[in-house]
Gaussian input, Z-matrix of N, CA and C with variables (Angstrom, degrees):
# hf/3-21g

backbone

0 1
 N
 C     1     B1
 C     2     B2     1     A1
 N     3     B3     2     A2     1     D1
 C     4     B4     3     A3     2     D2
 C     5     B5     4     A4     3     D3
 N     6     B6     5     A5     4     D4
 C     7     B7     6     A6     5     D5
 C     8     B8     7     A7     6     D6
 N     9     B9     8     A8     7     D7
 C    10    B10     9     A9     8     D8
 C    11    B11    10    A10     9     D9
 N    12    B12    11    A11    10    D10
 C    13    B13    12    A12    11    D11
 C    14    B14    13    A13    12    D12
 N    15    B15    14    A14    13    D13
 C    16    B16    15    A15    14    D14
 C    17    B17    16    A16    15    D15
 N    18    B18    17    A17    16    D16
 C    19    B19    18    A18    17    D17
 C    20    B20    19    A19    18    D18
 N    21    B21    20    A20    19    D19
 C    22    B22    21    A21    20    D20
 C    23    B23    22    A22    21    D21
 N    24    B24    23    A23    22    D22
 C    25    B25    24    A24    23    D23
 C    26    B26    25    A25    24    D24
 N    27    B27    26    A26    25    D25
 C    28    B28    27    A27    26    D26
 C    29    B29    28    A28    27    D27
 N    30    B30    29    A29    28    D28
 C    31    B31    30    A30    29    D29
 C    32    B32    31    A31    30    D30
 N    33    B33    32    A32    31    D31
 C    34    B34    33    A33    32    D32
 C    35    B35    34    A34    33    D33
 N    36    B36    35    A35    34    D34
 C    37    B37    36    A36    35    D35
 C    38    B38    37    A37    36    D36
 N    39    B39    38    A38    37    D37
 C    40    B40    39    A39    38    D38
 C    41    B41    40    A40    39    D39
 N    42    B42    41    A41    40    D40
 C    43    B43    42    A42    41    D41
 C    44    B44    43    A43    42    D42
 N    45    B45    44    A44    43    D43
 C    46    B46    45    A45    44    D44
 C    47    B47    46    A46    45    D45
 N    48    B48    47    A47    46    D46
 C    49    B49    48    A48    47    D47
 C    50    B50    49    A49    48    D48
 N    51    B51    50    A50    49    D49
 C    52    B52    51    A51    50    D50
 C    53    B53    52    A52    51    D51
 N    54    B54    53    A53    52    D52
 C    55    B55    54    A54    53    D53
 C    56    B56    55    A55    54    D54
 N    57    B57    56    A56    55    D55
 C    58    B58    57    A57    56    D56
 C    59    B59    58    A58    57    D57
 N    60    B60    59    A59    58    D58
 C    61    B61    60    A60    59    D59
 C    62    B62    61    A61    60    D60
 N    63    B63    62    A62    61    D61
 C    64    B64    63    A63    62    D62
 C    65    B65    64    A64    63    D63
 N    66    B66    65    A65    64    D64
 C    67    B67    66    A66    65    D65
 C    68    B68    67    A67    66    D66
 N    69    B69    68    A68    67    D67
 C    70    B70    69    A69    68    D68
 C    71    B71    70    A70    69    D69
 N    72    B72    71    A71    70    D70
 C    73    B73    72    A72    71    D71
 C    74    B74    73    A73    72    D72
 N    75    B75    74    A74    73    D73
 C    76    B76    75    A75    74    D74
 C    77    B77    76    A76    75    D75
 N    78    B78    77    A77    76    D76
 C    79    B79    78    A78    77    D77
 C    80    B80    79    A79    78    D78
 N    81    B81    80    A80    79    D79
 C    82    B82    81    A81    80    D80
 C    83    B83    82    A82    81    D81
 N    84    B84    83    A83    82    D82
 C    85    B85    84    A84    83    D83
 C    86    B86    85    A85    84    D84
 N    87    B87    86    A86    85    D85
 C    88    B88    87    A87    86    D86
 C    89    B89    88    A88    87    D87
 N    90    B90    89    A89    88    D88
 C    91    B91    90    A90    89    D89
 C    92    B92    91    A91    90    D90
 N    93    B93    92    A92    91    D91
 C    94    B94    93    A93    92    D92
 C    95    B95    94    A94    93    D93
 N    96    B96    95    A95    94    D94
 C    97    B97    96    A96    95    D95
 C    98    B98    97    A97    96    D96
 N    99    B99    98    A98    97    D97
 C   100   B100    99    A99    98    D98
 C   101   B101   100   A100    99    D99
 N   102   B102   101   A101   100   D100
 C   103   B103   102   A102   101   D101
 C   104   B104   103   A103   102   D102
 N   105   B105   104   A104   103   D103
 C   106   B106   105   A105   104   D104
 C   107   B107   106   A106   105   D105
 N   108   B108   107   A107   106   D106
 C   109   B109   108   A108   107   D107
 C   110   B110   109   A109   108   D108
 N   111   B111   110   A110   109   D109
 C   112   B112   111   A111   110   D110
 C   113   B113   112   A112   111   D111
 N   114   B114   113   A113   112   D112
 C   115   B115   114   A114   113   D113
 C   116   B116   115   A115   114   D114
 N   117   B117   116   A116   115   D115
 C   118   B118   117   A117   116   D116
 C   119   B119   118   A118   117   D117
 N   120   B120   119   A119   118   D118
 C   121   B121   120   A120   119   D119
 C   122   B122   121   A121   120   D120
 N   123   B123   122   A122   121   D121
 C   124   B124   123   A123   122   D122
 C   125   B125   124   A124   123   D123
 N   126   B126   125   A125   124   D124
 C   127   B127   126   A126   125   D125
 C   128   B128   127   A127   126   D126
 N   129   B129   128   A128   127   D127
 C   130   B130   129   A129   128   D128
 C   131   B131   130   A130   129   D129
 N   132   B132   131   A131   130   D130
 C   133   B133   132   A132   131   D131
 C   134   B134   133   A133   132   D132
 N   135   B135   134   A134   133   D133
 C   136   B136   135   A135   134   D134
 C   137   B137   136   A136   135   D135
 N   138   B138   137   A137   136   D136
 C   139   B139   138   A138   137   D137
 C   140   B140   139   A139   138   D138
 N   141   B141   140   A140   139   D139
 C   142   B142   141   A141   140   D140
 C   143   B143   142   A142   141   D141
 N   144   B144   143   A143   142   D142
 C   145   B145   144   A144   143   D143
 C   146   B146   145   A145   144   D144
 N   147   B147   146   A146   145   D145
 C   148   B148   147   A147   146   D146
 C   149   B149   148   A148   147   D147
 N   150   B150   149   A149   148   D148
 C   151   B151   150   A150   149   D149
 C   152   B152   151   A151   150   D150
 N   153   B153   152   A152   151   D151
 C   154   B154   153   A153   152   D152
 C   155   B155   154   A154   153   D153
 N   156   B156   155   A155   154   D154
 C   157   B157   156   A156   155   D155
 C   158   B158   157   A157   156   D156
 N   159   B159   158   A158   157   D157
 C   160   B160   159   A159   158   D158
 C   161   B161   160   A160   159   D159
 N   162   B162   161   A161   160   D160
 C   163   B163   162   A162   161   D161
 C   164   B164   163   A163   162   D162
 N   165   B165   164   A164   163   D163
 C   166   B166   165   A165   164   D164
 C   167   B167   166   A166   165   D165
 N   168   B168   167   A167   166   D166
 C   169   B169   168   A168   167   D167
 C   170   B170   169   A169   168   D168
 N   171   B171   170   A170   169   D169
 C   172   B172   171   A171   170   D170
 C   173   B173   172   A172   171   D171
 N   174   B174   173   A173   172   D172
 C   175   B175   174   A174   173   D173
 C   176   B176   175   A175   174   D174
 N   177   B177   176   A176   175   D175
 C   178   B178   177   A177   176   D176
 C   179   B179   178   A178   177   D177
 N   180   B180   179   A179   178   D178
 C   181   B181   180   A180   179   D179
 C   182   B182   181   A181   180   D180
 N   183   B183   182   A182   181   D181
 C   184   B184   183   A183   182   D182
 C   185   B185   184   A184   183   D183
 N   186   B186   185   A185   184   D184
 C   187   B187   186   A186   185   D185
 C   188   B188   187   A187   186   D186
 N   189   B189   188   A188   187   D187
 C   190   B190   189   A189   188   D188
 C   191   B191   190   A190   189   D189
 N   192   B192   191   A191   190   D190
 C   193   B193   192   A192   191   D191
 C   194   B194   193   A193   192   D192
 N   195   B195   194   A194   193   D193
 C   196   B196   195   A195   194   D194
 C   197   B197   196   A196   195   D195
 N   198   B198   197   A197   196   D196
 C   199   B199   198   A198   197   D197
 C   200   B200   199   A199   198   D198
 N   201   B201   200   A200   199   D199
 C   202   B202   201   A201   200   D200
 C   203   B203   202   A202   201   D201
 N   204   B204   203   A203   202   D202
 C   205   B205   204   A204   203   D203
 C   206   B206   205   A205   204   D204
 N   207   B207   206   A206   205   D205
 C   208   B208   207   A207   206   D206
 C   209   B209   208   A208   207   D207
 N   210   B210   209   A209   208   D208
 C   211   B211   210   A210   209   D209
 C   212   B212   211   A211   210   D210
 N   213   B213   212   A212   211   D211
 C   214   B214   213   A213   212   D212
 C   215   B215   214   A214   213   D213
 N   216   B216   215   A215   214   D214
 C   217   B217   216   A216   215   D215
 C   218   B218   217   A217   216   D216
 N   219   B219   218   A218   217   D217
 C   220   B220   219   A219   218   D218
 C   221   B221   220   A220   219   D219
 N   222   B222   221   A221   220   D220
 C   223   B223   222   A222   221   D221
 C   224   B224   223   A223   222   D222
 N   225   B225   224   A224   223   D223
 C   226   B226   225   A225   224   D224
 C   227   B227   226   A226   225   D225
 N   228   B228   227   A227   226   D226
 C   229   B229   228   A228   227   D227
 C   230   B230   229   A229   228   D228
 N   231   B231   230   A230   229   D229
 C   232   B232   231   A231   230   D230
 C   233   B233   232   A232   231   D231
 N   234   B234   233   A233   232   D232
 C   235   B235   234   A234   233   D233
 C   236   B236   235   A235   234   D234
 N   237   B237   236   A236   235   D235
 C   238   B238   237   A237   236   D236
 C   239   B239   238   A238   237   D237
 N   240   B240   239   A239   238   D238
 C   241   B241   240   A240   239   D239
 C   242   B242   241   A241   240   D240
 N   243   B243   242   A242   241   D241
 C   244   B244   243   A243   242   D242
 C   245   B245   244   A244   243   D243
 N   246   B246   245   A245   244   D244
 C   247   B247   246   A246   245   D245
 C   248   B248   247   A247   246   D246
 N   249   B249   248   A248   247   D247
 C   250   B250   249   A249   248   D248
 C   251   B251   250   A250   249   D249
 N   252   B252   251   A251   250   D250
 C   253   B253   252   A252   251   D251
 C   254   B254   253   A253   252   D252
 N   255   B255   254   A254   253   D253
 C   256   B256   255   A255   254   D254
 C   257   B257   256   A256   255   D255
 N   258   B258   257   A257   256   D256
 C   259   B259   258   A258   257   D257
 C   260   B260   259   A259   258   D258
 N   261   B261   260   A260   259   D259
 C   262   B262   261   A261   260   D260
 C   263   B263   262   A262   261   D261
 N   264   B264   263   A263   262   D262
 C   265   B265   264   A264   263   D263
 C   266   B266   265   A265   264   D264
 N   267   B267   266   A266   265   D265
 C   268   B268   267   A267   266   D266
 C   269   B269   268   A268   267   D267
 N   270   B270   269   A269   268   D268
 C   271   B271   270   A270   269   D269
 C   272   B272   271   A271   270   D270
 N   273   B273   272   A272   271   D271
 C   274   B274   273   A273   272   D272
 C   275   B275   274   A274   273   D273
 N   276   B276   275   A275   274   D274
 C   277   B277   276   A276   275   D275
 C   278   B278   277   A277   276   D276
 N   279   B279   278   A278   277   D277
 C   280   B280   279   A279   278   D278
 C   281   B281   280   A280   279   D279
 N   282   B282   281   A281   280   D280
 C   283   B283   282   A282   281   D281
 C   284   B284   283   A283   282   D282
 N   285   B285   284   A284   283   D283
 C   286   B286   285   A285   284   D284
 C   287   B287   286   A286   285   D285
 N   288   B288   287   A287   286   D286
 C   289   B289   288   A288   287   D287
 C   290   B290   289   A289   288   D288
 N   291   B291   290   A290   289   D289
 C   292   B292   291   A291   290   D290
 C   293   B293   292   A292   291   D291
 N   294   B294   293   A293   292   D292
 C   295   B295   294   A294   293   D293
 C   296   B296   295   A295   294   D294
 N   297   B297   296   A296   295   D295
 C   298   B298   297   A297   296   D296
 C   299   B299   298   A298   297   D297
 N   300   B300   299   A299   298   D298
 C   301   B301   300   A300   299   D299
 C   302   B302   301   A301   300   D300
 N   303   B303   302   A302   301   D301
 C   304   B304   303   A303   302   D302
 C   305   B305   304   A304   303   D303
 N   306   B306   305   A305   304   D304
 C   307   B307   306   A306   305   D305
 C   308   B308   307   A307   306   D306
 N   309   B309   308   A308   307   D307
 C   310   B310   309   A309   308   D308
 C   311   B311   310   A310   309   D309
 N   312   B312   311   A311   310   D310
 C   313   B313   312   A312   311   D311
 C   314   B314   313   A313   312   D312
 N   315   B315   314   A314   313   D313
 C   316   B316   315   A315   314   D314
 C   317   B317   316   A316   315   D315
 N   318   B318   317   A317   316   D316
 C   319   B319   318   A318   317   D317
 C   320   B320   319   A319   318   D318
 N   321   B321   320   A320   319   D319
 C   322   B322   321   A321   320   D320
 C   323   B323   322   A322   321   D321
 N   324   B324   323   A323   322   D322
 C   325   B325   324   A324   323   D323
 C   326   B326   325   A325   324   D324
 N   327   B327   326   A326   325   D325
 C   328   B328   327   A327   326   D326
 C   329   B329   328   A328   327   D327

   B1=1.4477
   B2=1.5363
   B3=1.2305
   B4=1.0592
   B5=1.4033
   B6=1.7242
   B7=1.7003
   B8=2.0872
   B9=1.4697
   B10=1.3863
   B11=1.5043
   B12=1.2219
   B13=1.8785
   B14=1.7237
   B15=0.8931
   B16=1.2063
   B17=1.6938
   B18=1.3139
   B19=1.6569
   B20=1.3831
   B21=1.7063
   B22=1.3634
   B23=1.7796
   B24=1.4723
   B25=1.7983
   B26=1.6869
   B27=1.3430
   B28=1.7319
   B29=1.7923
   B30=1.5526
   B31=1.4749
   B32=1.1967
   B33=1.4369
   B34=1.4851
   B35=1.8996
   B36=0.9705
   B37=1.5770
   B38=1.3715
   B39=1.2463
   B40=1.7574
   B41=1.0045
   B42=1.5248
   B43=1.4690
   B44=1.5842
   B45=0.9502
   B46=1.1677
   B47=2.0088
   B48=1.5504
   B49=1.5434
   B50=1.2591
   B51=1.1758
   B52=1.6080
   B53=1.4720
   B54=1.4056
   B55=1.7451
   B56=1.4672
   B57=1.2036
   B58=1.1671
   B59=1.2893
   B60=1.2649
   B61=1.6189
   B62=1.2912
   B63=1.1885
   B64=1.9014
   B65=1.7825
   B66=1.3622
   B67=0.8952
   B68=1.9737
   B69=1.4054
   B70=1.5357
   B71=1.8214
   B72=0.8652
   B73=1.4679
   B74=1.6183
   B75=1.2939
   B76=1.0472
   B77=1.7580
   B78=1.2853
   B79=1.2356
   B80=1.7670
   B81=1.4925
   B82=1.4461
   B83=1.0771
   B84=1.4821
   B85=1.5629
   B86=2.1154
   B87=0.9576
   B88=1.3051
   B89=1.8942
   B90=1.3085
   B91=1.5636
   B92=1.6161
   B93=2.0033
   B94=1.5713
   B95=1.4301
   B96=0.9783
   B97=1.6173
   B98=1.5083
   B99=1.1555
   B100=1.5061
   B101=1.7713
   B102=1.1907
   B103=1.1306
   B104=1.5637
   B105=1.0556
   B106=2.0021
   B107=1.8698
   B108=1.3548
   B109=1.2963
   B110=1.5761
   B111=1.2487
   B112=1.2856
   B113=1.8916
   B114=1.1316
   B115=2.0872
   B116=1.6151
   B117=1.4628
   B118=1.5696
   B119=1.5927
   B120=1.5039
   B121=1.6280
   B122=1.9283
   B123=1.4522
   B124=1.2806
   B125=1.8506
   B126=1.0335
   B127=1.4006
   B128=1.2862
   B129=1.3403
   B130=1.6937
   B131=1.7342
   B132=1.4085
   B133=1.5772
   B134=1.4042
   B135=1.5000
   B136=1.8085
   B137=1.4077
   B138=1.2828
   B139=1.9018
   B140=1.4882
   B141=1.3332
   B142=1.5073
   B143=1.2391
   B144=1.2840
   B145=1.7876
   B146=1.3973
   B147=1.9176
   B148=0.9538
   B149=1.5151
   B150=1.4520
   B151=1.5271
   B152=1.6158
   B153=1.3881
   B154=1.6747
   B155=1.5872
   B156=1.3350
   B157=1.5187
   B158=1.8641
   B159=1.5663
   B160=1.3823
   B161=1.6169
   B162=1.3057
   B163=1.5303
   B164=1.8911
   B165=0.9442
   B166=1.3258
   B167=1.4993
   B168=1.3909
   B169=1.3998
   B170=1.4097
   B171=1.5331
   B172=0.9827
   B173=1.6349
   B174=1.3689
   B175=1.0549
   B176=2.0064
   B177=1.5119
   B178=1.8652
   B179=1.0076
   B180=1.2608
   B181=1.8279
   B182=1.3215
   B183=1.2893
   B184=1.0307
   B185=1.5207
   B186=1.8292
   B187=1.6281
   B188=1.0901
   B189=1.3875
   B190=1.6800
   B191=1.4878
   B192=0.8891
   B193=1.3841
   B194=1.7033
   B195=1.8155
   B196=1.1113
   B197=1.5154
   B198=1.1858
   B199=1.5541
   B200=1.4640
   B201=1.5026
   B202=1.6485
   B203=1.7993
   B204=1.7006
   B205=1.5415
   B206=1.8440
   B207=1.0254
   B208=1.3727
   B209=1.6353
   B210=1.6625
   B211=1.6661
   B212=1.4566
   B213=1.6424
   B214=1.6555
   B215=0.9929
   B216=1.7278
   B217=1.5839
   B218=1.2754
   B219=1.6450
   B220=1.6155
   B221=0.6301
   B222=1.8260
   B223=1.4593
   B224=1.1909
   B225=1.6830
   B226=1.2069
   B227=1.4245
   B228=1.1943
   B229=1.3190
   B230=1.8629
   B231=1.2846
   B232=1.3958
   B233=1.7195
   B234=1.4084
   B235=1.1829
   B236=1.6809
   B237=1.6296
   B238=1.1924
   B239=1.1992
   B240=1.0786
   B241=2.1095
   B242=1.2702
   B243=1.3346
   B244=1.3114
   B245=1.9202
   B246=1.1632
   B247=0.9903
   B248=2.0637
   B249=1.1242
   B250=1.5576
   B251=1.7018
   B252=1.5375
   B253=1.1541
   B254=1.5921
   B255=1.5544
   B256=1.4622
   B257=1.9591
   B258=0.4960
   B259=1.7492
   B260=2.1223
   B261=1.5561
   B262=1.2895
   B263=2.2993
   B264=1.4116
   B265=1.3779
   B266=1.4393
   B267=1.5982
   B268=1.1173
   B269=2.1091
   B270=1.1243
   B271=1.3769
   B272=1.8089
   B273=1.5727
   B274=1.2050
   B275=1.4870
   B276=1.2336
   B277=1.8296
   B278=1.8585
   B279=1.0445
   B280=1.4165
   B281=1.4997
   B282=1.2595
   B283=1.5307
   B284=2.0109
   B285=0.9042
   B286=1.9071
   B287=1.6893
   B288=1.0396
   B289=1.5474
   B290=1.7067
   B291=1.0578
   B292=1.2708
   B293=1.6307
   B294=0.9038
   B295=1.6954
   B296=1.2984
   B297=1.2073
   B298=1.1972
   B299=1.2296
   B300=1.3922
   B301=1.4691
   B302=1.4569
   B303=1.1922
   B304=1.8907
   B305=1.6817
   B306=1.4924
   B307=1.0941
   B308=1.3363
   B309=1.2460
   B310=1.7288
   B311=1.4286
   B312=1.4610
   B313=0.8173
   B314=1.9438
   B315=0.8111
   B316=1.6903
   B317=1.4239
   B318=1.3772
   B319=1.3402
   B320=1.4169
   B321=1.7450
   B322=1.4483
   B323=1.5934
   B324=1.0940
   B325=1.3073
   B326=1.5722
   B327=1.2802
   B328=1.5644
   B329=1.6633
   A1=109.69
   A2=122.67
   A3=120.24
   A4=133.47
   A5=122.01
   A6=149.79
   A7=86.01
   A8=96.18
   A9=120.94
   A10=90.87
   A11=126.05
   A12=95.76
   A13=90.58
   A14=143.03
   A15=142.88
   A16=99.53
   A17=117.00
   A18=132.98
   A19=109.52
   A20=122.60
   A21=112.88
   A22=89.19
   A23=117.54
   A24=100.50
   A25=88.98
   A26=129.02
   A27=103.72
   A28=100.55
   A29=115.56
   A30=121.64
   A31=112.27
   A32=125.49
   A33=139.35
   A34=114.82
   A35=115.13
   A36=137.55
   A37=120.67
   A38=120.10
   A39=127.37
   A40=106.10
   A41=132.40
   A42=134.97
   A43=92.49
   A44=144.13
   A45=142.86
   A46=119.64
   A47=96.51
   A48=113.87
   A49=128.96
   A50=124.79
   A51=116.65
   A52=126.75
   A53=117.73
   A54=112.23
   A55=93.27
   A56=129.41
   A57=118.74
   A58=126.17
   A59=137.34
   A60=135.93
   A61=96.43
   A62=113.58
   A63=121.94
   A64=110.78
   A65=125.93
   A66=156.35
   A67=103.68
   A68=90.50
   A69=114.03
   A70=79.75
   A71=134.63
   A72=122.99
   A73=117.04
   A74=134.02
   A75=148.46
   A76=118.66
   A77=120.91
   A78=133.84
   A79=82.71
   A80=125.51
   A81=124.01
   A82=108.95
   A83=120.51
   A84=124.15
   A85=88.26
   A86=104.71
   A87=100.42
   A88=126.72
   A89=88.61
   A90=103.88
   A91=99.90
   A92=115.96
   A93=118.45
   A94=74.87
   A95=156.96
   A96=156.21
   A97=118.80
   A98=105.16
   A99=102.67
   A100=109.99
   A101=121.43
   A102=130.23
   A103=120.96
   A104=140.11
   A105=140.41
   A106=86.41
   A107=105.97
   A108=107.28
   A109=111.66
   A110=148.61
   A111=133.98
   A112=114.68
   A113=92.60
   A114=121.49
   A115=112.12
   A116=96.46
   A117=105.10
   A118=111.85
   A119=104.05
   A120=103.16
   A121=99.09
   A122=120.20
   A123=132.37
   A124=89.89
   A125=127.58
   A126=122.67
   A127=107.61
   A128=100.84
   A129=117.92
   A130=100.42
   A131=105.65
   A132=98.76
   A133=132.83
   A134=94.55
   A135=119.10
   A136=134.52
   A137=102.55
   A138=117.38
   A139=92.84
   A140=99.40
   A141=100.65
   A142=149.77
   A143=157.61
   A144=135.73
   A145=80.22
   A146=105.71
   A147=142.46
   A148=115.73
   A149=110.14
   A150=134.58
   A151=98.13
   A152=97.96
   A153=109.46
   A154=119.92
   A155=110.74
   A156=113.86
   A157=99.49
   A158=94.22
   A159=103.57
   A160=111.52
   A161=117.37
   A162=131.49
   A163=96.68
   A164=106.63
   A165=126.75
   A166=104.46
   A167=109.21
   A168=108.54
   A169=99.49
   A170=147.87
   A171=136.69
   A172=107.77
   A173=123.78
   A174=132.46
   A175=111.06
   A176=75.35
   A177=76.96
   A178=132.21
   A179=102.51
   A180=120.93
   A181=110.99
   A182=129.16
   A183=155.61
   A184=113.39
   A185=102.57
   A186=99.64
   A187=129.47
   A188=110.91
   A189=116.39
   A190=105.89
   A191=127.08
   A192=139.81
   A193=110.48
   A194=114.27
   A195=143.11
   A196=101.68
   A197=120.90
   A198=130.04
   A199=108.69
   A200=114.14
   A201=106.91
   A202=108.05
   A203=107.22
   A204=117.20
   A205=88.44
   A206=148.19
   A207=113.66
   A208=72.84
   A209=99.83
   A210=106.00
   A211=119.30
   A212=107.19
   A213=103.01
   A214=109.15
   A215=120.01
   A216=108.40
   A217=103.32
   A218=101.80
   A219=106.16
   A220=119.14
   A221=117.19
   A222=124.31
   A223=134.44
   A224=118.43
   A225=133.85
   A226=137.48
   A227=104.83
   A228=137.59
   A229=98.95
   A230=101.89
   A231=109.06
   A232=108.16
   A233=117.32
   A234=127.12
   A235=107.56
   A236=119.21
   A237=114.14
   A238=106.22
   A239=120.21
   A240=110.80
   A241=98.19
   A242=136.59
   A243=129.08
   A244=87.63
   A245=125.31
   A246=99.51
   A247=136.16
   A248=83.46
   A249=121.02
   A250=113.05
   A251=117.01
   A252=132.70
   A253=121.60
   A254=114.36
   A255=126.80
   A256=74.96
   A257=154.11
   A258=157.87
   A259=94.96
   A260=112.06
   A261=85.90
   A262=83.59
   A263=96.03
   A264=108.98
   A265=105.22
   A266=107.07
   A267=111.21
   A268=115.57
   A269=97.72
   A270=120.29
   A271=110.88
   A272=111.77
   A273=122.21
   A274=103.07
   A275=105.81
   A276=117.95
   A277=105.22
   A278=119.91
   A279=121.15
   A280=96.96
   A281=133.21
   A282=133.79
   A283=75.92
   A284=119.87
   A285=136.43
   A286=89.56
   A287=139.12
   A288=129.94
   A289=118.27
   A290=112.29
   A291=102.67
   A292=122.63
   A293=141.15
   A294=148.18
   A295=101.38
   A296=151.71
   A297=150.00
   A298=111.44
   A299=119.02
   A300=125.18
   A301=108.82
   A302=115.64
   A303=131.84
   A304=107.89
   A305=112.20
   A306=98.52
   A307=148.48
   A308=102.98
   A309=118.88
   A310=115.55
   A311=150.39
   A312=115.83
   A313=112.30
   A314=116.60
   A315=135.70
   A316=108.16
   A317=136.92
   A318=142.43
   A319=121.98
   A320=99.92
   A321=103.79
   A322=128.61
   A323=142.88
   A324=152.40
   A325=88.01
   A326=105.14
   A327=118.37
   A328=126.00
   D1=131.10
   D2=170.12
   D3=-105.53
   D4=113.39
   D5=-162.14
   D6=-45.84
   D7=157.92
   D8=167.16
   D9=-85.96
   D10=-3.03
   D11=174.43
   D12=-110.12
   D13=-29.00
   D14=-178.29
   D15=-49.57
   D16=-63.14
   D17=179.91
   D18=-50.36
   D19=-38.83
   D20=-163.50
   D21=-87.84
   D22=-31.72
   D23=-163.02
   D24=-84.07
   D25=4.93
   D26=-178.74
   D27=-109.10
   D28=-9.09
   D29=162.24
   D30=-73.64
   D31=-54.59
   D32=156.37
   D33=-18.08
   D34=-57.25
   D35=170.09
   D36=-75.98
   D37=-36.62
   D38=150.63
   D39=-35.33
   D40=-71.63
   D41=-148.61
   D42=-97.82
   D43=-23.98
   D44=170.61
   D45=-57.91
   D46=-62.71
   D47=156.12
   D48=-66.19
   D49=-4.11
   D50=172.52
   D51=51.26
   D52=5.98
   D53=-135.56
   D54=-123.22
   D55=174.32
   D56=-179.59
   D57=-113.90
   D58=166.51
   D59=-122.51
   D60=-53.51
   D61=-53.36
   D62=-163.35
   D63=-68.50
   D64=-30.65
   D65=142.54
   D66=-21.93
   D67=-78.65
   D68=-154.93
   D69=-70.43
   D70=-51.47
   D71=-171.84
   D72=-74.06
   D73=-19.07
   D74=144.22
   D75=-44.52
   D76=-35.21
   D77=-147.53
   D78=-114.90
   D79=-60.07
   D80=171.07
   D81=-28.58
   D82=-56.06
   D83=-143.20
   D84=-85.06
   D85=-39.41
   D86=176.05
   D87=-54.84
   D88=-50.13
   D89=-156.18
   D90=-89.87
   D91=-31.49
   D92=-155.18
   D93=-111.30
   D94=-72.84
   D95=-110.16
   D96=92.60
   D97=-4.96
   D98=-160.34
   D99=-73.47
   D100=144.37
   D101=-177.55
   D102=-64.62
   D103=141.54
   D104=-169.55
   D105=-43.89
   D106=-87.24
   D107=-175.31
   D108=-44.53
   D109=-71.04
   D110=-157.65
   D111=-71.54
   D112=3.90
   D113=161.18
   D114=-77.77
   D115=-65.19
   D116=179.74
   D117=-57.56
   D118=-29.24
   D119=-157.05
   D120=-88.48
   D121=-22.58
   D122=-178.55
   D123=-73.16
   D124=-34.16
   D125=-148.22
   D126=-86.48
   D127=-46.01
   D128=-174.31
   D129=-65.50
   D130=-39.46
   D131=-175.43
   D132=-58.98
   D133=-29.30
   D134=157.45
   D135=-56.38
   D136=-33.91
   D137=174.69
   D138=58.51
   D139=69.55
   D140=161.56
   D141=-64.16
   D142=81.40
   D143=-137.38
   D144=-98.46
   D145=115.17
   D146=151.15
   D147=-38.06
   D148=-61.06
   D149=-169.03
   D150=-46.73
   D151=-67.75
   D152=178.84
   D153=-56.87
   D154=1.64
   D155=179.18
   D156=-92.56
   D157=-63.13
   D158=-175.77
   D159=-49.27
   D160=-34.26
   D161=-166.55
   D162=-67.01
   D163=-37.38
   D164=-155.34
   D165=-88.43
   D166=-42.17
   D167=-174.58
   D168=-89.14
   D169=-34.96
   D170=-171.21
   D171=-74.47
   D172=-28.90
   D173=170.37
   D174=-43.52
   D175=-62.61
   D176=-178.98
   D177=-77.55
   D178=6.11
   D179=166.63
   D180=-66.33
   D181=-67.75
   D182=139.45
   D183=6.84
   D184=-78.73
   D185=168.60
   D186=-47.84
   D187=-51.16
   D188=172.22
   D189=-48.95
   D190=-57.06
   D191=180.00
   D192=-32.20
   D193=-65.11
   D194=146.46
   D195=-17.10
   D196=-84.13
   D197=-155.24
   D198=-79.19
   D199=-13.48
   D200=178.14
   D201=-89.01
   D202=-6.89
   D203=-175.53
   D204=90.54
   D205=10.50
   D206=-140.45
   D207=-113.83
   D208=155.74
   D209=176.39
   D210=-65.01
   D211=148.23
   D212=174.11
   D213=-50.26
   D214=164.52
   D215=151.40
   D216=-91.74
   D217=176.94
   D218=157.66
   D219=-78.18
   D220=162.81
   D221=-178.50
   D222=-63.48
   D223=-11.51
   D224=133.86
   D225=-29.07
   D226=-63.00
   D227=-169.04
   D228=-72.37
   D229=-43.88
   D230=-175.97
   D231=-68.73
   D232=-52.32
   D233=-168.53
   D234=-89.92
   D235=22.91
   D236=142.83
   D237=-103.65
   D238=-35.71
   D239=-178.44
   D240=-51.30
   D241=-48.77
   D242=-141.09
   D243=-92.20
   D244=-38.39
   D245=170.08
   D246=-66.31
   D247=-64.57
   D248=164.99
   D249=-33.66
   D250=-64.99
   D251=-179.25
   D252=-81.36
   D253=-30.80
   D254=-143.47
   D255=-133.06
   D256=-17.33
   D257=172.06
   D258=63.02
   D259=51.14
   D260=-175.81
   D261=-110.54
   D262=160.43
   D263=-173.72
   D264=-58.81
   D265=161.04
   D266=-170.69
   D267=-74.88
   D268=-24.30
   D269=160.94
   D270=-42.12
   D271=-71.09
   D272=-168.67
   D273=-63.44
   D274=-59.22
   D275=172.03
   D276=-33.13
   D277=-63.80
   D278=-159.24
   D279=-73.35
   D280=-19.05
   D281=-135.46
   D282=-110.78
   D283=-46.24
   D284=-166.76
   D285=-77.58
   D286=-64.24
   D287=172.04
   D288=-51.84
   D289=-59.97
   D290=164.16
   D291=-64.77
   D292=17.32
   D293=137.83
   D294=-66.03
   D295=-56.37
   D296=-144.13
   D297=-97.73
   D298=135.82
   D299=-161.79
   D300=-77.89
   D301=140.96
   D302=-174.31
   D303=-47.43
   D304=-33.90
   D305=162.14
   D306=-58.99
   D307=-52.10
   D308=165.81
   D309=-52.28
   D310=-1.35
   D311=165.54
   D312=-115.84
   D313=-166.15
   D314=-158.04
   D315=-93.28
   D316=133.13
   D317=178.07
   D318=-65.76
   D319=-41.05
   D320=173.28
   D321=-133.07
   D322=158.02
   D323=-172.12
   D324=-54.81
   D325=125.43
   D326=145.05
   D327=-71.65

């Protein structure tokens, strides 16, 4: 069974980690102690929208990006970090770039 404090410190770490599920349970087991399975089983109980994580984190990539002056990347470029770096599927990755308007991102590979 999984405690209401168990749920708030592994939601707590969701929005904190940015990363995606497999990611975020990798990073639990590291940082909380928590075991792969008793990660997965806190996670699922939450009904997480994944989509809205990735959407969210690529977004604020971006701002930072914005506010450091430094050029967008491309949407390429973007949707390998997020895969590659951030472990989210190539599905979620492509689905989070295409949200974002043609402007905001960068012409060429950094």
């Amino acid at each position: 069974m999984v405690t209401d404090a168990e749920q708030r410190d592994v939601l707590e770490k969701v929005y904190w980690f940015m990363t995606s599920k497999s990611k975020t349970i990798e990073r639990l087991s590291k940082s909380r102690g928590y075991s792969a399975d008793s990660a997965a089983r806190i996670l699922d109980s939450l009904q997480i929208d994944w989509k809205k994580i990735v959407l969210v984190r690529t977004e604020e990539y971006l701002i930072w990006d914005e506010a450091d002056e430094q050029p967008a990347p491309t949407k390429e470029a973007m949707f390998e970090f997020l895969c590659k770096d951030l472990g989210f599927s190539e599905y979620e990755a492509r689905w989070a770039v295409e949200q974002i308007s043609e402007s905001r991102w960068g012409t060429e590979d950094l």
